[in-house]
N, C-alpha and C positions, 0 to 999 in steps of 0.2 A: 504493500500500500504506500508506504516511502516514496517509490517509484514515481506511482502517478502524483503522488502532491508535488515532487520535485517535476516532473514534468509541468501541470499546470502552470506551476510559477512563473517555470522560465517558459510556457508559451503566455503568460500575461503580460510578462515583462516586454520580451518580443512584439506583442502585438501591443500596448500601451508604447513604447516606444514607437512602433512606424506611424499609430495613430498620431502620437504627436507630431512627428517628423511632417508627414501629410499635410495635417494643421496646419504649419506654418508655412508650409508650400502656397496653399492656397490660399490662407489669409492675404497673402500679397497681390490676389486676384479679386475681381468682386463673385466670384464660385463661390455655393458651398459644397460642404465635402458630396452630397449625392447628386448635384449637378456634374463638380468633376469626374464622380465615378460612371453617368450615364456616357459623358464626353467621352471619359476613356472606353467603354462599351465598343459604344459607336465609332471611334475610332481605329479601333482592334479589327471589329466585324463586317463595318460597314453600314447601309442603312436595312431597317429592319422595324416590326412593327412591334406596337407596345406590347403584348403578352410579349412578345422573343425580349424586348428590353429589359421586360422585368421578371423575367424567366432568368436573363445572365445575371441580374443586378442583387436576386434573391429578396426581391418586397414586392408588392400588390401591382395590379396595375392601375390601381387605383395613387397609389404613391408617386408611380413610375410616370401617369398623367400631370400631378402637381407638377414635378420637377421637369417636366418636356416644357410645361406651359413657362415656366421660368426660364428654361433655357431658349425658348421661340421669344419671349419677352425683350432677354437681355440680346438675340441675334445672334445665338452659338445655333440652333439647328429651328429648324422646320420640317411642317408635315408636309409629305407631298401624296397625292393618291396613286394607288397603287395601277401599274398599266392594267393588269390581270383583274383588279377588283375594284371599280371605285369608289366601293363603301371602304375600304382598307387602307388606314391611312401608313406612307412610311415615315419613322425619322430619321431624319438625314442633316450632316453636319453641314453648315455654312463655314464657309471661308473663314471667319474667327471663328467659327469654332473647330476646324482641323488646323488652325495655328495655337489654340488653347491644346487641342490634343498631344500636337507635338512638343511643346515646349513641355506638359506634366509628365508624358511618356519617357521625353529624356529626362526628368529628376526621379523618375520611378529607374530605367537602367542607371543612372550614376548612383545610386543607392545601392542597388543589384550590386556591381561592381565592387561598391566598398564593402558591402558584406563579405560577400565571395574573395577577397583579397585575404582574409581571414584562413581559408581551406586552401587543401591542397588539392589537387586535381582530383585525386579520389573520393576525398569526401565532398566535392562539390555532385559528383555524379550520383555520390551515395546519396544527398541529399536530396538531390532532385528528382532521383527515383523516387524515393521516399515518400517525397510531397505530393507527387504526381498518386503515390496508390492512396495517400490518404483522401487526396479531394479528388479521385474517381470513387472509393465503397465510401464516404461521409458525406459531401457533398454534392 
């Protein structure tokens, strides 16, 4: 039982640490943190419709509507309809908003980077394996 309290720990401390790290990323932006996370989404996947946004994003799409409506607001993405359906709307990034993407995509790899600076070649593989089987059977 040891085990897993020392695990929690350092997965709290890990994940309170990048959540701050994040923070202050984007406090220097007018984002909040589930806008930049739709951004990043979108940015990753491309454009796609709200269930698939808030299927990657892991909240409602009722949440995932809020935060669209704020990032159409502030002119990071728009709906467009769908060719195939035109009750289907997609979202899709505007122009600030795949320069929003890119600019947080790169402090998410230079982050990457300084962690990983930490392992050696082995245990970065080990690690990413790792990660990779935990958030395919948990999440």
């Amino acid at each position: 039982m040891k085990f897993v309290e020392e695990m929690t720990d350092e997965l709290l401390h890990f994940y309170n640490g990048f959540a701050s790290w994040e923070s202050s990323v984007i406090r220097s932006s007018d984002l909040s943190v589930s806008e930049a996370h739709a951004i990043e989404v979108l940015g990753q996947y491309g454009k796609m419709n709200m269930k698939s946004l808030a299927q990657k994003l892991g909240v409602t799409t009722g949440t995932t509507t809020v935060t669209v409506d704020r990032l159409e607001k502030k002119d990071y993405a728009r709906r467009e309809s769908s060719r195939e359906d035109r009750r289907v709307n997609l979202i899709v990034l505007t122009d600030k908003g795949m320069k929003a993407f890119e600019e947080h995509h790169q402090y998410h790899l230079c982050l990457t980077e300084q962690m990983l600076s930490t392992l050696s070649d082995a245990e970065i593989e080990q690690l990413l394996n790792t990660l990779k089987k935990i958030n395919a059977e948990t999440f």
